[in-house]
DRENPA-3360 file (N, C-alpha, C; in nm, 2 decimals, always signed):
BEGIN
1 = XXXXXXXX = +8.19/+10.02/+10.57/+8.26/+10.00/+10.44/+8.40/+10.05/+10.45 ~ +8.50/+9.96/+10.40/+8.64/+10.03/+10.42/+8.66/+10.08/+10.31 ~ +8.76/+10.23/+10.33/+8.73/+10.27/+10.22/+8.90/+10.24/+10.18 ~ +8.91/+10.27/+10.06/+9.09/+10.20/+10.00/+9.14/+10.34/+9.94 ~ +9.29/+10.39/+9.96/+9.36/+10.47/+9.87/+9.42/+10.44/+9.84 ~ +9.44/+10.49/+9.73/+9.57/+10.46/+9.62/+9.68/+10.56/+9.66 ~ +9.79/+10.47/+9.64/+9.95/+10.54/+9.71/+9.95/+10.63/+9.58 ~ +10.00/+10.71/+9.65/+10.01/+10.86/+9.49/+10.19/+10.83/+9.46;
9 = XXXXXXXX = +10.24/+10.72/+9.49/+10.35/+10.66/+9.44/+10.32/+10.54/+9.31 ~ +10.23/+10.52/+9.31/+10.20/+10.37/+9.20/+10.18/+10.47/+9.06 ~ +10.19/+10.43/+8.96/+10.23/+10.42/+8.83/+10.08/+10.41/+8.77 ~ +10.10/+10.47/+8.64/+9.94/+10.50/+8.59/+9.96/+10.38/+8.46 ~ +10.05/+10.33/+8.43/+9.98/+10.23/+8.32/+9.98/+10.12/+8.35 ~ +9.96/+10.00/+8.24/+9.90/+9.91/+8.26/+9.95/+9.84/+8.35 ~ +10.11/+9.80/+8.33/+10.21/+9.69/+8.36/+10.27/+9.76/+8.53 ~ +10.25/+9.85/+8.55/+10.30/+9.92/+8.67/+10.17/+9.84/+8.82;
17 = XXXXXXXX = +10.28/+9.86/+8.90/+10.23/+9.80/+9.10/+10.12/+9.92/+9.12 ~ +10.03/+9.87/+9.17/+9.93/+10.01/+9.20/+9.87/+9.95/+9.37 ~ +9.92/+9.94/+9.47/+9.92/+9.93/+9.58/+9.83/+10.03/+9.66 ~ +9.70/+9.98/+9.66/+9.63/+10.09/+9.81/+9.60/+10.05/+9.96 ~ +9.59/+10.14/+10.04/+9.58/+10.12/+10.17/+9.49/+10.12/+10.25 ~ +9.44/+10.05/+10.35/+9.28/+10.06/+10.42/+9.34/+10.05/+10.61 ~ +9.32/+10.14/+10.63/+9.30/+10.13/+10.81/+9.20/+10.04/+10.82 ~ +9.30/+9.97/+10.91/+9.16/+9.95/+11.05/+9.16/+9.95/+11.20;
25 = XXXXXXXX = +9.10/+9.95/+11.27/+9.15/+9.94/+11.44/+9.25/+9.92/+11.45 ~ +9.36/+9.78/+11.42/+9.50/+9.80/+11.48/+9.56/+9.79/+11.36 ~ +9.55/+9.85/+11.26/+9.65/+9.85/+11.12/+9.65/+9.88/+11.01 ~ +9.68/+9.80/+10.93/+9.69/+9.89/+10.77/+9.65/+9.73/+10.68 ~ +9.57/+9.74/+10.60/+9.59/+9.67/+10.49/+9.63/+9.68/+10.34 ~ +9.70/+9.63/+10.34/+9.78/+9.68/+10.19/+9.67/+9.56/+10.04 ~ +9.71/+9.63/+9.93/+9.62/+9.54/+9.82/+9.71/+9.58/+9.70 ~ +9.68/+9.48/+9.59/+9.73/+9.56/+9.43/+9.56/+9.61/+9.37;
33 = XXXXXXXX = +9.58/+9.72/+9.41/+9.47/+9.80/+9.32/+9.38/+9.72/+9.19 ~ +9.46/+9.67/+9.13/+9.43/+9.56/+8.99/+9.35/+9.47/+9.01 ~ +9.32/+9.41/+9.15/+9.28/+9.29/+9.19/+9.23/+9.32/+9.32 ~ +9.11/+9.42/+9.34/+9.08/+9.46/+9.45/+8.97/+9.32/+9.51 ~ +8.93/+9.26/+9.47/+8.90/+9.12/+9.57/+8.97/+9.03/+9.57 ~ +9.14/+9.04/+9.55/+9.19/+8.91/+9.54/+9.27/+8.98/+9.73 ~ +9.40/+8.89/+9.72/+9.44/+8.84/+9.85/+9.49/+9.03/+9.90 ~ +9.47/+9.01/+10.02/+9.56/+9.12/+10.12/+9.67/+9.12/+10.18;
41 = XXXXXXXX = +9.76/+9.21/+10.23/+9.82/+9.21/+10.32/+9.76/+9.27/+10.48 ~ +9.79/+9.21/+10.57/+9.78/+9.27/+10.70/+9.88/+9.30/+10.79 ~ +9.90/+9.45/+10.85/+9.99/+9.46/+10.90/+9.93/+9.54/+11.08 ~ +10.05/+9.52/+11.16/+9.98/+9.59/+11.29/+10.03/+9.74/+11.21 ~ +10.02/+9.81/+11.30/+10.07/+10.00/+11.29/+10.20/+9.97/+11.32 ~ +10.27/+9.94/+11.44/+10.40/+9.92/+11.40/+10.51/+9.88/+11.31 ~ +10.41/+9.75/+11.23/+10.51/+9.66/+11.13/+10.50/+9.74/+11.02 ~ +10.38/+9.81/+11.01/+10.37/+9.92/+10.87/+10.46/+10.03/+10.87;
49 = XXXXXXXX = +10.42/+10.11/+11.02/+10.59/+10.22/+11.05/+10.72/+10.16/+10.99 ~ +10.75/+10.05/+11.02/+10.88/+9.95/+11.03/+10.90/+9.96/+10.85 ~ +10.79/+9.91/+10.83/+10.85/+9.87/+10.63/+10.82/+10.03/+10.56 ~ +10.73/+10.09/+10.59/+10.75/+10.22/+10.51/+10.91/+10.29/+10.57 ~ +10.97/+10.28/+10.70/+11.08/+10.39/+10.71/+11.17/+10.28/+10.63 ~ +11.18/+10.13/+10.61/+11.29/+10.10/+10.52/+11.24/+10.09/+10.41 ~ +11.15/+10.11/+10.34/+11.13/+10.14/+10.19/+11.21/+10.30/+10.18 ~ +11.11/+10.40/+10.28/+11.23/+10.55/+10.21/+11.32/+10.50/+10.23;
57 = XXXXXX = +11.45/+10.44/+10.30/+11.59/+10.44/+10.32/+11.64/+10.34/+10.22 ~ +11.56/+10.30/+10.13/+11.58/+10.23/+10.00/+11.65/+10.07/+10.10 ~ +11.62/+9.97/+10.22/+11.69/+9.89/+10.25/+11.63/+9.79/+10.17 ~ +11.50/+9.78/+10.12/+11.46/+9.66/+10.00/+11.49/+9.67/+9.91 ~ +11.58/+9.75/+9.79/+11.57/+9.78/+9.71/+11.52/+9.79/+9.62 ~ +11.41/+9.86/+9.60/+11.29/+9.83/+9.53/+11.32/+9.98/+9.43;
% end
């Protein structure tokens, strides 16, 4: 069973992104919390390192 965590960055009400994450052998899958059987993301471990160090460095601006 994979288990899912919720980023302790996501927002507790309704209208807020609630994004959790699941390892697996070579990666990370990303999800919106709100819609845990709809679509995923798949990433290797590297491309995940890659987008989490430019999320902190603010280069998406999000």
């Amino acid at each position: 069973m994979t288990e899912w965590r919720k980023s302790s960055h996501s927002g507790g009400g309704n209208d807020d992104l609630c994004v959790e994450l699941a390892q697996f052998d070579d990666g990370v899958w990303v999800r919106d919390s709100k819609e845990p059987d709809g679509e995923r993301l798949e990433f290797g471990r590297e491309a995940f390192a890659g987008l989490l160090g430019r999320v902190k460095r603010g280069d998406l601006g999000l």
